[in-house]
C-alpha positions, 0 to 999 in steps of 0.5 A: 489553520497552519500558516505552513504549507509544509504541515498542511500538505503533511495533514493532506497526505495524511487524510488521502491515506486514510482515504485511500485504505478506506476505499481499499477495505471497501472495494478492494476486500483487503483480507482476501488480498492480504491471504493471496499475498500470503500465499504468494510468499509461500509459493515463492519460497516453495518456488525458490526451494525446488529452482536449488533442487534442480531439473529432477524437481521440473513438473514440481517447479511447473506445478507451483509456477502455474499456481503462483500464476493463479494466485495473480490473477486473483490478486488482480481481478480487483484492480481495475475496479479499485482504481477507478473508485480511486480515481472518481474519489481522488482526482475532484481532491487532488484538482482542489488541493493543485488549485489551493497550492499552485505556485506554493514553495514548501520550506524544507526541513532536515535532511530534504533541505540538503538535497532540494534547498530550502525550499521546494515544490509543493507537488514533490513534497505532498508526493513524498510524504504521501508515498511515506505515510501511505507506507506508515498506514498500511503497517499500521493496518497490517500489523491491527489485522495480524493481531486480529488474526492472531486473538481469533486463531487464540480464541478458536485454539482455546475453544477446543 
């Protein structure tokens, strides 16, 4: 398709992101993840209010301790299953993708160029821009659901 092992490595990163959100919508229940990682930057702020306050605050302190403590496990329950469709999923994709590319240098570009040289190792380069564009989708996700949530606290607002 591209005669660049570059670009095709962009374009396989790219579907194993979406890939990989997919599985997370599916198995790992998104929402209730985002809402507990919500709450967790309260309570952290909360946390972080009443370590200024001092020892007066102290069962206050312990009380948002142990409920930051819950809002973890929670957010956790679901990680071993994810992982594992993860693994099932990715691990048949990424012997395929190691098998087509073994032994391929990728020709860098600007800046990459400066720290690795013209060329790298098609292994690091498909990490790096996985790492990015898995950041990039996840943005892109965050910022649909925020979006979403904030036409659906418009519609109920308008409702009443």
């Amino acid at each position: 398709m591209f005669e660049n092992p570059a670009i095709q490595l962009v374009l396989v990163s790219a579907i194993f992101a979406v890939i990989s959100q997919v599985v997370q919508l599916v198995v790992g229940k998104r929402h209730e993840m985002r809402k507990t990682q919500k709450a967790m930057r309260e309570k952290n702020k909360e946390f972080k209010e009443l370590m200024k306050k001092g020892e007066s605050h102290k069962t206050e302190t312990e009380r948002v301790q142990r409920e930051m403590l819950d809002l973890s496990t929670q957010s956790m329950k679901n990680m071993p299953k994810l992982m594992i469709v993860n693994m099932i999923v990715f691990l048949p994709l990424f012997g395929y993708v190691s098998q087509a590319y073994e032994g391929t240098k990728v020709p860098l570009f600007f800046p990459l160029n400066l720290v690795w040289g013209a060329q790298g190792d098609w292994f690091w380069f498909y990490v790096l821009c996985s790492f990015l564009i898995s950041i990039i989708v996840n943005q892109v996700l965050n910022a649909y659901d925020e979006n979403k949530e904030k036409k659906k606290g418009m519609t109920i607002t308008h409702a009443q």
